[in-house]
N, C-alpha and C positions, 0 to 999 in steps of 0.2 A: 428533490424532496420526496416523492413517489417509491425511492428507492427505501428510503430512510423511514416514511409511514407506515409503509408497507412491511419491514421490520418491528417495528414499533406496535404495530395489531397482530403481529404474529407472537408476539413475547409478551402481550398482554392477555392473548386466549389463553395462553401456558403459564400464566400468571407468573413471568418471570422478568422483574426487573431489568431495567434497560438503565444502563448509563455510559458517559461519556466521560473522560477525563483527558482537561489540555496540558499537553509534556510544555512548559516555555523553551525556547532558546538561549543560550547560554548570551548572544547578541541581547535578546531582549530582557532579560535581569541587567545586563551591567553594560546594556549603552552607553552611559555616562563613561565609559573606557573607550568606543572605538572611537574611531578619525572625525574629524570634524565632518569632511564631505559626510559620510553617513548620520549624522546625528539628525534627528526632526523626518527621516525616511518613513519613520513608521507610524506618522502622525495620521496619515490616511488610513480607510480601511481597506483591513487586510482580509486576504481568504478565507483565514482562519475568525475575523468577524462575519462574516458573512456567514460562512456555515455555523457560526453558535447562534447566531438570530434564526437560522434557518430551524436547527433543534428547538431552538426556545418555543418554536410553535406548533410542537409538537408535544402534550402534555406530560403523555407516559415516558417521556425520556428525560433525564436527569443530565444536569451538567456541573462537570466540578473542574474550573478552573481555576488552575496554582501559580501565576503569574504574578497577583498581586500578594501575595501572602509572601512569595520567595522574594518579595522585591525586600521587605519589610526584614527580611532576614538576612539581607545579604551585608550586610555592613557587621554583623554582629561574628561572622565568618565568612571562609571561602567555602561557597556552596557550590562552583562549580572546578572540574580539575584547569591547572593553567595549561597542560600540554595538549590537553582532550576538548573535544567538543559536551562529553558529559557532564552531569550531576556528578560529584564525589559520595563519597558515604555519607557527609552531612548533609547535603542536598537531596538524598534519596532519602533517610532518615524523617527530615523532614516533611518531605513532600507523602510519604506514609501516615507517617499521624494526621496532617491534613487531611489525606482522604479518608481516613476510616473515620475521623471525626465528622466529617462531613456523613458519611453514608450509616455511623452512629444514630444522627439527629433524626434522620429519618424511620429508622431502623434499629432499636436500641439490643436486638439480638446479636450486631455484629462488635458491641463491646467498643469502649475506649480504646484509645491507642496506647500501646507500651512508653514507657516513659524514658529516655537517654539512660540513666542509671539502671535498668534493666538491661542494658545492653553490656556485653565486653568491646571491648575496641581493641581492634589490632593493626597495625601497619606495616604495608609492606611498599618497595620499590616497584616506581611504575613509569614506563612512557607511553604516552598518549599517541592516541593515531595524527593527533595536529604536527608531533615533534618529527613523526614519521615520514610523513608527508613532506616535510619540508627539508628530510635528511640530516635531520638532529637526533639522532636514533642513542647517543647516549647522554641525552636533556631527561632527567628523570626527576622524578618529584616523587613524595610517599602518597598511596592509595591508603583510604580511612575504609575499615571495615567495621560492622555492627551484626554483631552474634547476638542470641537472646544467651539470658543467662541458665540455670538448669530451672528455675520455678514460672518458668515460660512453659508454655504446649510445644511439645514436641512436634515437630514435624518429620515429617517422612515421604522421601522422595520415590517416585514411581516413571517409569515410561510406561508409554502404551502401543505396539507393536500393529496394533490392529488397523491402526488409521493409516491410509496412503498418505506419502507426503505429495504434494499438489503440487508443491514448489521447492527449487533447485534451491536457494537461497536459502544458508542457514539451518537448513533441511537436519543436520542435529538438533538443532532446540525445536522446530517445528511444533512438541508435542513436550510439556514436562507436567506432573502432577507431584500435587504433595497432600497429604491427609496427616491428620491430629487425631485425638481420640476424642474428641470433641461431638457426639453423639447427635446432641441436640443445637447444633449449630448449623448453619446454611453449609451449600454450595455456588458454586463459583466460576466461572468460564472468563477468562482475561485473554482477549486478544491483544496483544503487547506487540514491543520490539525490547532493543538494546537498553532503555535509561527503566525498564522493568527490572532488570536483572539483579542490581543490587539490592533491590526491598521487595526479593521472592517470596522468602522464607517469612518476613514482616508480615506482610498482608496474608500469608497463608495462617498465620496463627489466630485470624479472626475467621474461619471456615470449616468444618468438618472435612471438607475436599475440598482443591481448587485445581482447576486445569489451566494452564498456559499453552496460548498457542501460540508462534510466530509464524503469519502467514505470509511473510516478504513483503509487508505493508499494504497488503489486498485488502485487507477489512472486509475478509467474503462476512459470506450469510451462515459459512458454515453449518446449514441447517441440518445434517447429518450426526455432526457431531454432537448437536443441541440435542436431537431428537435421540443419544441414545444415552447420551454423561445426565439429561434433566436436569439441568440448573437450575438452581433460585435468582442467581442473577448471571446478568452479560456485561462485561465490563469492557469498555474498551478503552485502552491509556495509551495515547499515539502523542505523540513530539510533535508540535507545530512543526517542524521543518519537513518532515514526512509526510504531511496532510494534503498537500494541493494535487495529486491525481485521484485521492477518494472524492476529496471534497467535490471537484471538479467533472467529476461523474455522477454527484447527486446533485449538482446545482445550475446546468447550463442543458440546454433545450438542444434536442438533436434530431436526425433527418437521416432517414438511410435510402440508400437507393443497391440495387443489384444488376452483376453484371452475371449472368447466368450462363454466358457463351452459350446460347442455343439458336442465335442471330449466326450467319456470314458474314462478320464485320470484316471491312476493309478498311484499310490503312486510315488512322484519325478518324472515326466514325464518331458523331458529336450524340450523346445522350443529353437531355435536356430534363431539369425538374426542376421549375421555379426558378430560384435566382442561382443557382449550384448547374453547375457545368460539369459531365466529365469527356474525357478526349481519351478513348484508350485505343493504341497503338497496335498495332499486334505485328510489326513490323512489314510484315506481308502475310497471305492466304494459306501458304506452306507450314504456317505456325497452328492454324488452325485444323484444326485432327477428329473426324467422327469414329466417337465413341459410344457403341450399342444404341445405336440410335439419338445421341445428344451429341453437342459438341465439346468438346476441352480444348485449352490451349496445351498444345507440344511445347516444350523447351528441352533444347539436343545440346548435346555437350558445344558446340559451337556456338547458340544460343548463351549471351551473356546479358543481364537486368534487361528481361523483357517484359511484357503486359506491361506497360508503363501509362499509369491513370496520371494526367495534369490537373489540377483545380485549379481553374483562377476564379479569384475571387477578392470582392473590393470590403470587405472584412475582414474581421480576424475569427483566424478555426481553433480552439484553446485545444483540439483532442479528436483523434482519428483513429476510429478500431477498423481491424482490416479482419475479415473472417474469410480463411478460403477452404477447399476439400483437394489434397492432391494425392495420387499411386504412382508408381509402389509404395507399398508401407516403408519399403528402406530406403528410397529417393532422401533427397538433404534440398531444403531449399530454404532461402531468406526472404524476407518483406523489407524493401525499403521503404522510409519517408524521407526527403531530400529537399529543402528549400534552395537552390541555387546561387538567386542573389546573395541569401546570408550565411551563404558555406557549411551552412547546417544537414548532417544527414545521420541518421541514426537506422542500425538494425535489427530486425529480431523475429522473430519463429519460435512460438509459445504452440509445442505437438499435445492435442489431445484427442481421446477417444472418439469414434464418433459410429452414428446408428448406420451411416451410409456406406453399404457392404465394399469391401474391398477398400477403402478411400480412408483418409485420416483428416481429420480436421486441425488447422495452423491458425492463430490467430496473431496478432500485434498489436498492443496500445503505443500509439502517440504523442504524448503530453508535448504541443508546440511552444516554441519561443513567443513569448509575448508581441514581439515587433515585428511582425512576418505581414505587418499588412502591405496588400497589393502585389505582393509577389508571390510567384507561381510556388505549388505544391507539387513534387513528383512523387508517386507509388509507385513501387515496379519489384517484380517479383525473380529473383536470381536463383541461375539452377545450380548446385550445390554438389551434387553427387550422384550415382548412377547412371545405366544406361541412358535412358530417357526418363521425364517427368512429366504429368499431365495436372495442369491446374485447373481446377471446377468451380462454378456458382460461387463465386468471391461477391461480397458485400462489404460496402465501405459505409460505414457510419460516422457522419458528420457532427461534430461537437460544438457549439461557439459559445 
């Protein structure tokens, strides 16, 4: 919540509107279709209620959720594709005019929404990433598209070269803008993903400029980019299915601790804080290396998944960030998390800049399985590439 407020008064000194918009799931429009086992699943609350009560108490931020509205529609057409997990062009159509009606009522600068007959429709042959997936690769269905027609605003598409992309992922769309000649009309910043695409050009024709970013589902702060495009509003339209490692980052209470290597740790050396345990490994003394007066751990090509941190603990952890500093800049190394019991391990080494000369900073998020309670957590840092690699001042921040 802290993360979220904290946004929330920063977009409010810049007097610029903050909202939120829920993508549903293609499951949660047309339950009434899956298996029995699943039906009545989603009776409880979910993450994605939890986070809209969490918004809801926060004034300046708007919420427009399309779940019930698309329910109301869905008998009257196929709103979502059969092959894909997406919206089709009616479902995105729709889910447009909703929201601009919606940010209409509060806002009557941003104009009604365009009306079906304003649009051209055209179709084309399409298979879905579901049919893909499953090796039905020619199961095709027609895609519905929605053109405006010529007494629409024109829009006009733009990249902007200027901004680094942050993220590997999609790293084409990263950045698209579009402008109208729309003078006396707002601006716009849409942190989107994929069920944006089809109703680009739509919601661009209520805006003087609009920016689209897709940031791999980070839902940064982007404050960079705010601070130089000056938007009237922040819009962000994320797919419940996408939401649970943002959510999940502004809503559970954490705990860091540091392993600084500036101890002689030997073999299992037990850190202690409160109810959190760590046990890191360093296999033996030899691993351990002075550097300019501090310590690092060594990892030699021999060396395979070592610094290995254990948690045990008689809870559940929903989320594990690993931050560490290692040299050379052209060393390669990975961060594991690893549950054992439940054969779960996942990788990753996310390289960025960092102030600390010569060193580069690695980080890793770990969104955990729900059922992991009681069973051991492994971290452990694998060398990769080069001669040798030296790992620094790594901090592990606990999630639950």
């Amino acid at each position: 919540r802290n993360e979220l407020s904290s946004r929330a008064l920063y977009y409010n000194k810049l007097n610029i509107k903050y909202v939120w918009v829920f993508i549903p799931t293609k499951g949660a429009i047309y339950e009434n279709e899956l298996p029995k086992y699943f039906k009545g699943k989603r009776d409880s609350v979910t993450i994605t209620d939890e986070f809209v009560e969490i918004l809801k108490s926060i004034p300046s931020i708007s919420i427009i959720e399309l779940e019930e509205y698309l329910k109301t529609k869905k008998d009257e057409e196929n709103i979502f594709y059969k092959t894909d997990h997406h919206w089709n062009g009616h479902g995105a159509i729709l889910a447009y005019q909703n929201i601009i009606e919606q940010l209409n009522n509060k806002d009557n600068s941003i104009g009604l929404p365009y009306k079906r007959n304003e649009f051209n429709i055209s179709r084309n042959e399409f298979t879905g990433n579901l049919s893909g997936m499953l090796g039905y690769i020619s199961k095709k269905e027609l895609s519905v598209n929605y053109e405006p027609k010529e007494h629409c605003p024109m829009v006009t598409g733009f990249k902007n070269k200027s901004y680094p992309v942050e993220y590997g992922f999609y790293a084409e769309e990263y950045f698209i803008g579009a402008r109208t000649e729309q003078k006396h009309k707002k601006k716009a910043l849409f942190i989107r993903d994929s069920f944006t695409y089809p109703m680009l050009v739509a919601l661009s024709m209520h805006f003087r400029e609009s920016i689209f970013l897709w940031d791999a589902w980070k839902f940064g702060f982007n404050q960079h980019i705010i601070e130089n495009e000056k938007p009237d509003y922040v819009i962000h339209l994320i797919s419940d299915g996408m939401l649970m490692p943002f959510a999940q980052r502004c809503m559970i209470n954490s705990k860091t601790i540091t392993s600084s290597f500036e101890t002689e740790y030997t073999s299992d050396t037990i850190l202690s804080n409160e109810e959190i345990q760590f046990a890191f490994n360093a296999h033996n003394r030899k691993n351990i290396t002075s550097f300019s007066g501090d310590y690092s751990l060594q990892l030699d090509k021999n060396d395979s998944k070592n610094a290995i941190i254990r948690l045990d603990r008689e809870v559940n952890i929903k989320q594990v960030f690993v931050k560490l500093f290692k040299k050379p800049l052209n060393s390669k190394i990975s961060i594991y998390c690893k549950i054992p019991e439940l054969g779960y391990e996942e990788e990753m080494a996310i390289e960025k800049e960092s102030e600390k000369k010569d060193w580069q900073q690695v980080e890793a998020n770990f969104i955990l399985p729900p059922n992991h309670k009681h069973n051991k957590i492994w971290l452990y840092v694998e060398w990769k590439g080069g001669d040798r690699v030296f790992v620094d001042d790594m901090s592990i921040e606990i999630k639950k």
